[in-house]
C-alpha positions, 0 to 999 in steps of 0.5 A: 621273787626271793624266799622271804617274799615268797614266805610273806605272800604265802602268809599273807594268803594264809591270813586273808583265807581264814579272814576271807567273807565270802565263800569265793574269796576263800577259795581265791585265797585257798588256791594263792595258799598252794600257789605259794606253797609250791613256788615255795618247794620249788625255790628250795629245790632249786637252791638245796634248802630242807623243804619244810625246816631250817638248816641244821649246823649240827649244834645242840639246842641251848639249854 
């Protein structure tokens, strides 16, 4: 699974969690959130992303 599938699930979870009716479904949600979350940091491990932010090229933000 890519990084922006990865991303899309993640919020995907995040979404239902906050959405979620019953006590149970919030929990399944809650544990898919953290499930993504490390598959997440370990995608970028392996590939040598930043682990929370975008690659910086060194350019100033534009005015």
């Amino acid at each position: 699974m890519d990084l922006n599938q990865l991303l899309a699930n993640h919020r995907r979870a995040l979404h239902n969690q906050r959405s979620a009716c019953s006590l149970q479904d919030r929990n399944t949600y809650f544990d898919l959130v953290g499930y993504y979350a490390e598959r997440i940091h370990k995608h970028r491990l392996a590939t040598g992303l930043p682990h929370h932010s975008l690659p910086n090229d060194g350019r100033s933000p534009q005015e």
